[in-house]
N, CA, C and O atoms as a Tinker XYZ file with bonds, in Angstrom:
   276  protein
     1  N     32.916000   -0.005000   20.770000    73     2
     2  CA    32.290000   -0.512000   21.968000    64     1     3
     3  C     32.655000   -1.988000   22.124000    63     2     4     5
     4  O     32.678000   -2.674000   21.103000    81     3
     5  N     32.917000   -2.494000   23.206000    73     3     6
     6  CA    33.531000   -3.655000   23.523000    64     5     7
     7  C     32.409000   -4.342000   23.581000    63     6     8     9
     8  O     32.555000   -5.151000   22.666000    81     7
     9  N     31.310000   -4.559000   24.099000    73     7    10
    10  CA    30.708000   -5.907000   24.343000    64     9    11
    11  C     29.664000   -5.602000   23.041000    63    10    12    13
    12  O     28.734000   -6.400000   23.160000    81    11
    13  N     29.520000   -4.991000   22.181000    73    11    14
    14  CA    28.261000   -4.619000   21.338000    64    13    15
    15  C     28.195000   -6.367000   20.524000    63    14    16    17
    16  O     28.027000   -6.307000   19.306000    81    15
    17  N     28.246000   -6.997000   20.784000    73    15    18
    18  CA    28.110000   -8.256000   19.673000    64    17    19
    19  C     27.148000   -8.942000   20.548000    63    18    20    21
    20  O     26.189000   -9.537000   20.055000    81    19
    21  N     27.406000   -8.880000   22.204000    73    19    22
    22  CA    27.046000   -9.875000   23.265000    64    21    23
    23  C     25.044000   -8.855000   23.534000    63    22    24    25
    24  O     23.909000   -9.328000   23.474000    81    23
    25  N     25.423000   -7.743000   23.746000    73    23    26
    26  CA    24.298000   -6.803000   23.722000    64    25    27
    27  C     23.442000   -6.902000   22.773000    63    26    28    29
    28  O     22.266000   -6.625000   23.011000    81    27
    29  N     23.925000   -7.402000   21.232000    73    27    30
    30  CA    23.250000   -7.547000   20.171000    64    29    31
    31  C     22.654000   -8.926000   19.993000    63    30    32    33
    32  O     21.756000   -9.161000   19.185000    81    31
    33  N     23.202000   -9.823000   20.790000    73    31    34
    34  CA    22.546000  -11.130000   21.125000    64    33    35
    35  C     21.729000  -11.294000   22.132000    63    34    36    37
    36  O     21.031000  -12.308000   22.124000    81    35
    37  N     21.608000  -10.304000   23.289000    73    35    38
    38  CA    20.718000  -10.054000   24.222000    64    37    39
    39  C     19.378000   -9.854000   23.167000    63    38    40    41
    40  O     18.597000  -10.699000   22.729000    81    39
    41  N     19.442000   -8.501000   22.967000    73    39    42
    42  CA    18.692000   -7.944000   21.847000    64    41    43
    43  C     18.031000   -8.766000   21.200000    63    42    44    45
    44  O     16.802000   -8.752000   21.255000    81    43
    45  N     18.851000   -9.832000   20.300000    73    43    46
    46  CA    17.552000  -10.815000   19.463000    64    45    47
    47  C     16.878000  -11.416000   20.064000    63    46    48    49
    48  O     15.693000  -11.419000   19.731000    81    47
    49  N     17.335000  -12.271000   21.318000    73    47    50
    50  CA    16.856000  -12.960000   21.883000    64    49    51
    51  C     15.391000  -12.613000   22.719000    63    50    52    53
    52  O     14.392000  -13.320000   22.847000    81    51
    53  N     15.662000  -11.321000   23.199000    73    51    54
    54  CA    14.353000  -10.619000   24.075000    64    53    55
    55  C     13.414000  -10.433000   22.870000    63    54    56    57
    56  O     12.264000  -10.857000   22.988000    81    55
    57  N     13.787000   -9.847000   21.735000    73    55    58
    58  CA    12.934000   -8.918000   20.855000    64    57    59
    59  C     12.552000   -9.724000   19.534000    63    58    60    61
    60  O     11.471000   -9.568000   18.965000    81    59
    61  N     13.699000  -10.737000   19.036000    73    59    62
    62  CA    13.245000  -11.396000   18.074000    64    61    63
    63  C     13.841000  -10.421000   16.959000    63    62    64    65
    64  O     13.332000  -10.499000   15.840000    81    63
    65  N     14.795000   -9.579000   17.152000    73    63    66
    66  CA    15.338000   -8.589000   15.691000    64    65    67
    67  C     16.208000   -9.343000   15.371000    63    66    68    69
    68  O     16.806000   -9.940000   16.267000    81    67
    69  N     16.593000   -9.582000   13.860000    73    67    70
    70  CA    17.972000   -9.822000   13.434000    64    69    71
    71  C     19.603000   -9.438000   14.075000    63    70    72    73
    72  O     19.857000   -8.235000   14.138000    81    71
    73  N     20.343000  -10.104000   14.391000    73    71    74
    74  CA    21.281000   -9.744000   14.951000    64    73    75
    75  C     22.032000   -8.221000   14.608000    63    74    76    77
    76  O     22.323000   -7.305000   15.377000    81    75
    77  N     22.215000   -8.357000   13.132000    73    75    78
    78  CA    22.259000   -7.077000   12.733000    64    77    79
    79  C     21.927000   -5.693000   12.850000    63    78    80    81
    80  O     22.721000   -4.756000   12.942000    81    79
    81  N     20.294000   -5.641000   12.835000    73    79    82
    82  CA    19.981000   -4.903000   13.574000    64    81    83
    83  C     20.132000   -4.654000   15.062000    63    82    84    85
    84  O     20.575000   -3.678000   15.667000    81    83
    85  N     19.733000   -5.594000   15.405000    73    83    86
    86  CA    20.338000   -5.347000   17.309000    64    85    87
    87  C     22.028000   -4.462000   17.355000    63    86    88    89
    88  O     22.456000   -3.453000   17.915000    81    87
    89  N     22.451000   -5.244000   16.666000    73    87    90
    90  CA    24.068000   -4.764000   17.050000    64    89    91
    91  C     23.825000   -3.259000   16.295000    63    90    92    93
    92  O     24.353000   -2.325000   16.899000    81    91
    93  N     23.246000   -2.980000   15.311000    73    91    94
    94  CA    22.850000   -1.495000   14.850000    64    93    95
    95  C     21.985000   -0.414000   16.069000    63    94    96    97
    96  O     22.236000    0.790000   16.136000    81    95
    97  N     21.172000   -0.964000   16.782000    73    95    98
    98  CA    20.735000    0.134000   17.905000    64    97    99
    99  C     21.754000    0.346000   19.131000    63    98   100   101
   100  O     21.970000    1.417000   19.699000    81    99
   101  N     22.337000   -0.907000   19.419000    73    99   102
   102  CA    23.242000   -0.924000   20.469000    64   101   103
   103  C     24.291000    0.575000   19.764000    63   102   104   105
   104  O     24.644000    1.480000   20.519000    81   103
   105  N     24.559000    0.574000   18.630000    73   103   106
   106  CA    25.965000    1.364000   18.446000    64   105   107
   107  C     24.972000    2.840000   18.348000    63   106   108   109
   108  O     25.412000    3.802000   18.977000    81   107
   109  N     24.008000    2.980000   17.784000    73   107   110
   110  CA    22.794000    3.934000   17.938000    64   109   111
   111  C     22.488000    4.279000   19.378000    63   110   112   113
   112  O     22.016000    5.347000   19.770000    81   111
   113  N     22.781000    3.351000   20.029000    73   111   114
   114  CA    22.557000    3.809000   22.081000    64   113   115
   115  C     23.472000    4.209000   22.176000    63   114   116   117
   116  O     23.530000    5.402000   22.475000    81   115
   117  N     24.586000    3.527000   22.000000    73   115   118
   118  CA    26.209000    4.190000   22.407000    64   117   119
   119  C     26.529000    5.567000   21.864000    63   118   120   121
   120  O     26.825000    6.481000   22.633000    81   119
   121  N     26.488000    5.688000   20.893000    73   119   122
   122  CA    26.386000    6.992000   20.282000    64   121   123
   123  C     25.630000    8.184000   20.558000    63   122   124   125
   124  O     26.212000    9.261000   20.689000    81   123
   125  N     24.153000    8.061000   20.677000    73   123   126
   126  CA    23.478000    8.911000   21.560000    64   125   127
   127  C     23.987000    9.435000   23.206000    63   126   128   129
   128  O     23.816000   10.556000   23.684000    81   127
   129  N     24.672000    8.212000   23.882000    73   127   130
   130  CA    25.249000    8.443000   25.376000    64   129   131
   131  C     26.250000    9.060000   25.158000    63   130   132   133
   132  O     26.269000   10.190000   25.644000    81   131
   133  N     27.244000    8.699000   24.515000    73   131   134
   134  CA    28.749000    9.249000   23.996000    64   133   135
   135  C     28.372000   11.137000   24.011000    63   134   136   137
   136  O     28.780000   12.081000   24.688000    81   135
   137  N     27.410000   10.982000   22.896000    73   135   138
   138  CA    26.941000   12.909000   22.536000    64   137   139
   139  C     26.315000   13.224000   23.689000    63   138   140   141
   140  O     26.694000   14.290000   24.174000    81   139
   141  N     25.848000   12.899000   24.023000    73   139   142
   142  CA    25.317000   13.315000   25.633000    64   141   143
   143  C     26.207000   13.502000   26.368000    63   142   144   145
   144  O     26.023000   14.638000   26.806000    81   143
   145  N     27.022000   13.126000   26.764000    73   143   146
   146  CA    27.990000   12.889000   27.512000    64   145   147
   147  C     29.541000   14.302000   27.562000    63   146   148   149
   148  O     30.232000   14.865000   28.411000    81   147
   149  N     29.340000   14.268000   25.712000    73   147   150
   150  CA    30.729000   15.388000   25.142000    64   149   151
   151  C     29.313000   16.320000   25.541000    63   150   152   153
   152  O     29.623000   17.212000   26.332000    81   151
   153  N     27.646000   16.331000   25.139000    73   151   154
   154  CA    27.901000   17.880000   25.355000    64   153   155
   155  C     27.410000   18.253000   26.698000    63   154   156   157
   156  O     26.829000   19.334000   26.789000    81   155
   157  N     27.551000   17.547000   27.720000    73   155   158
   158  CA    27.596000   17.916000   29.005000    64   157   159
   159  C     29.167000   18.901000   29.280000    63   158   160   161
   160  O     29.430000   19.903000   29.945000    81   159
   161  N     29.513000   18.500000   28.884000    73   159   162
   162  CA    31.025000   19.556000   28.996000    64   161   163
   163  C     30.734000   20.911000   28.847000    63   162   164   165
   164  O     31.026000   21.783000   29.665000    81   163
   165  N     30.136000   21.076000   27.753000    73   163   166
   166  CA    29.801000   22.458000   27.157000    64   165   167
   167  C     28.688000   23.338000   27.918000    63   166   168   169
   168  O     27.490000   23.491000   27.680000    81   167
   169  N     29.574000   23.890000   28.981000    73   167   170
   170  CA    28.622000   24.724000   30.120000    64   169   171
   171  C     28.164000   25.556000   29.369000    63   170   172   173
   172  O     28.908000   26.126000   28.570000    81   171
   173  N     26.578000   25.887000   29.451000    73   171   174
   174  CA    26.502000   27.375000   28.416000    64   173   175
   175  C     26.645000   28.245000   29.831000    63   174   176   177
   176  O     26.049000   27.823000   30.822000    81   175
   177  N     27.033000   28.840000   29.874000    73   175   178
   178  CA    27.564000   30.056000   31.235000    64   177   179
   179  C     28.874000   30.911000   31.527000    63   178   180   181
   180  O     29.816000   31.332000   30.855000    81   179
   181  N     28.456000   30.962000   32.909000    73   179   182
   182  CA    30.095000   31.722000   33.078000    64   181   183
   183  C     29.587000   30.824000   34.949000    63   182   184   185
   184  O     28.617000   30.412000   35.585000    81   183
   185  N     31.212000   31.003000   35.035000    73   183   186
   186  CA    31.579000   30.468000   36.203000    64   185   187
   187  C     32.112000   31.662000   37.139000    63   186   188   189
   188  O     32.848000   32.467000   36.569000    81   187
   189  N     31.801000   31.915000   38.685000    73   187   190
   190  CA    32.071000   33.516000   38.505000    64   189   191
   191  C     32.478000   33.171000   40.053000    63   190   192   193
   192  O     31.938000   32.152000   40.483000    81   191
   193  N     33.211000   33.754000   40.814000    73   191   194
   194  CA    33.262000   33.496000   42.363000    64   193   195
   195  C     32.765000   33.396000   43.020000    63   194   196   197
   196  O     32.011000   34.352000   43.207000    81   195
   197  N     32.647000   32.264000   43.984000    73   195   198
   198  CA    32.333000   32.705000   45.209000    64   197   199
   199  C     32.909000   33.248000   46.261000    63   198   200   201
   200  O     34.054000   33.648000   46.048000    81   199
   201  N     32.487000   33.400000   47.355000    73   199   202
   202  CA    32.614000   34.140000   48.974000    64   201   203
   203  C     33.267000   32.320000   49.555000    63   202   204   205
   204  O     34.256000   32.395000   50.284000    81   203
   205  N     32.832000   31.068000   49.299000    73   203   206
   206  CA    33.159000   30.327000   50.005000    64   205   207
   207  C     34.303000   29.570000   48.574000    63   206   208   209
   208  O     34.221000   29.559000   47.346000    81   207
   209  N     35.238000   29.055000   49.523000    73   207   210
   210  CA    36.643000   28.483000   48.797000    64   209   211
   211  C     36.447000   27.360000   48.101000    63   210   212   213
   212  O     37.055000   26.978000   47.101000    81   211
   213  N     35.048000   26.547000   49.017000    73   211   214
   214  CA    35.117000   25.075000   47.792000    64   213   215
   215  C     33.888000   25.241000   47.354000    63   214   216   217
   216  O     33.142000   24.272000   47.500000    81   215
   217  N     33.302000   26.532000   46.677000    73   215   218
   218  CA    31.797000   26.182000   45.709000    64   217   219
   219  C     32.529000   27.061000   45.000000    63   218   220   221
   220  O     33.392000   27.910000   45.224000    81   219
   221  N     31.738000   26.464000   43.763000    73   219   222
   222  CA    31.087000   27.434000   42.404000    64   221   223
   223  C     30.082000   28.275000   42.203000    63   222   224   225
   224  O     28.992000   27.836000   42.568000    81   223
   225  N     30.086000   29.350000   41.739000    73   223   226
   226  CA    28.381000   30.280000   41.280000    64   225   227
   227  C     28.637000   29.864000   39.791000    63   226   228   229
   228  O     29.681000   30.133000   39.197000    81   227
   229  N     27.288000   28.989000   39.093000    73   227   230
   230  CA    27.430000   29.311000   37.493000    64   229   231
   231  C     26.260000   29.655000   37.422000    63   230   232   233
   232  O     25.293000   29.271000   38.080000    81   231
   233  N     26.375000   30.815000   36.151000    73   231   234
   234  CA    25.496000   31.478000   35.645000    64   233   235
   235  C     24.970000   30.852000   34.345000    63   234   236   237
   236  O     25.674000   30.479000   33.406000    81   235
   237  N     23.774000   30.796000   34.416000    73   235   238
   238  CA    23.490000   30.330000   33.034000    64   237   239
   239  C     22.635000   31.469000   32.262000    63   238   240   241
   240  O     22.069000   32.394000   32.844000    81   239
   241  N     22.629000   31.279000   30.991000    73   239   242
   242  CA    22.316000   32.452000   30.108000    64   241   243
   243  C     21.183000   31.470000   28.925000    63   242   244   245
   244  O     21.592000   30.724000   28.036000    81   243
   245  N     19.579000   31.787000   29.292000    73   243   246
   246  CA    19.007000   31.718000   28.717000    64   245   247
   247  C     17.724000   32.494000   28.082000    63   246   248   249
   248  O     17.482000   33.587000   28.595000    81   247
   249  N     16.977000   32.113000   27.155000    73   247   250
   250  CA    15.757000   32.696000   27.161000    64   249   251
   251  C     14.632000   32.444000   27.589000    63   250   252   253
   252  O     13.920000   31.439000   27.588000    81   251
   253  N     14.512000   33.745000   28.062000    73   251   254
   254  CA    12.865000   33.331000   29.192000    64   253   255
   255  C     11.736000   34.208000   28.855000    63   254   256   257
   256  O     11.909000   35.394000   28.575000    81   255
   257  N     10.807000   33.754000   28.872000    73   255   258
   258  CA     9.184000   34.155000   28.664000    64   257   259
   259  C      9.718000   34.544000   26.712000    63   258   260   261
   260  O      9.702000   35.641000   26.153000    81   259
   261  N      9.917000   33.889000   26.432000    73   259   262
   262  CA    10.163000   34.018000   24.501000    64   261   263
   263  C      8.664000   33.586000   24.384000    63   262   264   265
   264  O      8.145000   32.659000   25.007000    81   263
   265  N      8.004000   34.484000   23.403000    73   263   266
   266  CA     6.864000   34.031000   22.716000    64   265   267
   267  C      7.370000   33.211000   21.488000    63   266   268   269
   268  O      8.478000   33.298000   20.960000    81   267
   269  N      6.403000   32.451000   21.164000    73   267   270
   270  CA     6.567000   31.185000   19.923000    64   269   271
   271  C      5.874000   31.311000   19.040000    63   270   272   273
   272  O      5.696000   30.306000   18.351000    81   271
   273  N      5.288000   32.367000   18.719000    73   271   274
   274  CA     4.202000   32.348000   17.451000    64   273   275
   275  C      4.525000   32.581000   16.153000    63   274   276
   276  O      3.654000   32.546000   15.283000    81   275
Protein backbone atom coordinates (compact mmCIF):
# COMPACT_ATOMS: atom_id res chain seq x y z
CA UNK A 1 0.00 0.00 0.00
CA UNK A 2 1.40 3.29 -1.02
CA UNK A 3 0.45 5.92 1.40
CA UNK A 4 0.24 3.45 4.64
CA UNK A 5 3.10 5.46 6.58
CA UNK A 6 1.10 8.96 5.94
CA UNK A 7 -2.39 7.06 7.14
CA UNK A 8 -0.38 5.76 10.06
CA UNK A 9 0.50 9.29 11.04
CA UNK A 10 -3.05 10.41 10.60
CA UNK A 11 -3.85 7.59 12.95
CA UNK A 12 -1.50 8.68 15.88
CA UNK A 13 -2.29 11.89 15.70
CA UNK A 14 -6.33 11.55 15.96
CA UNK A 15 -6.03 8.50 18.38
CA UNK A 16 -2.81 8.87 20.24
CA UNK A 17 -1.60 4.98 19.10
CA UNK A 18 1.98 4.37 18.48
CA UNK A 19 2.90 4.78 14.98
CA UNK A 20 3.44 1.23 14.69
CA UNK A 21 0.46 0.22 15.52
CA UNK A 22 -1.44 2.68 13.37
CA UNK A 23 0.57 1.61 10.34
CA UNK A 24 -0.48 -2.15 11.66
CA UNK A 25 -4.47 -1.47 11.33
CA UNK A 26 -4.06 0.56 8.21
CA UNK A 27 -2.44 -2.78 6.50
CA UNK A 28 -5.30 -4.77 8.68
CA UNK A 29 -7.96 -2.27 6.70
CA UNK A 30 -6.26 -2.83 3.48
CA UNK A 31 -6.31 -6.34 3.75
CA UNK A 32 -9.79 -6.81 4.93
CA UNK A 33 -10.91 -4.46 1.59
CA UNK A 34 -8.45 -6.32 -0.71
CA UNK A 35 -10.51 -9.91 0.59
CA UNK A 36 -13.60 -8.27 0.15
CA UNK A 37 -13.00 -7.17 -2.89
CA UNK A 38 -11.26 -10.88 -4.49
CA UNK A 39 -14.34 -12.44 -2.95
CA UNK A 40 -16.81 -10.34 -4.65
CA UNK A 41 -15.69 -12.08 -7.84
CA UNK A 42 -16.78 -15.34 -6.62
CA UNK A 43 -20.51 -15.34 -7.81
CA UNK A 44 -22.06 -18.21 -5.88
CA UNK A 45 -24.62 -18.89 -8.91
CA UNK A 46 -25.19 -19.49 -12.36
CA UNK A 47 -25.63 -16.86 -14.90
CA UNK A 48 -28.39 -18.07 -17.30
CA UNK A 49 -30.10 -15.98 -20.30
CA UNK A 50 -31.99 -13.60 -20.86
CA UNK A 51 -34.94 -12.63 -23.45
CA UNK A 52 -33.26 -9.02 -23.46
CA UNK A 53 -29.52 -8.63 -25.17
CA UNK A 54 -27.98 -6.27 -22.53
CA UNK A 55 -29.17 -7.96 -19.02
CA UNK A 56 -28.18 -10.78 -17.02
CA UNK A 57 -30.54 -13.41 -14.96
CA UNK A 58 -28.21 -14.68 -11.94
CA UNK A 59 -29.32 -17.27 -9.95
CA UNK A 60 -28.24 -17.59 -6.65
CA UNK A 61 -28.21 -20.85 -4.69
CA UNK A 62 -28.86 -20.66 -1.09
CA UNK A 63 -30.28 -21.95 2.11
CA UNK A 64 -33.55 -20.95 3.21
CA UNK A 65 -35.78 -21.48 6.25
CA UNK A 66 -32.54 -23.88 7.71
CA UNK A 67 -33.34 -24.51 11.32
CA UNK A 68 -30.26 -23.77 13.77
CA UNK A 69 -30.70 -25.85 16.69
Amino acid sequence: MANKEELGQLITLEQGKPLKEAIGEVNYGAAFIEYSAEEAKCVYGDIIPSPLADRRLLVLKQVWNKAYW
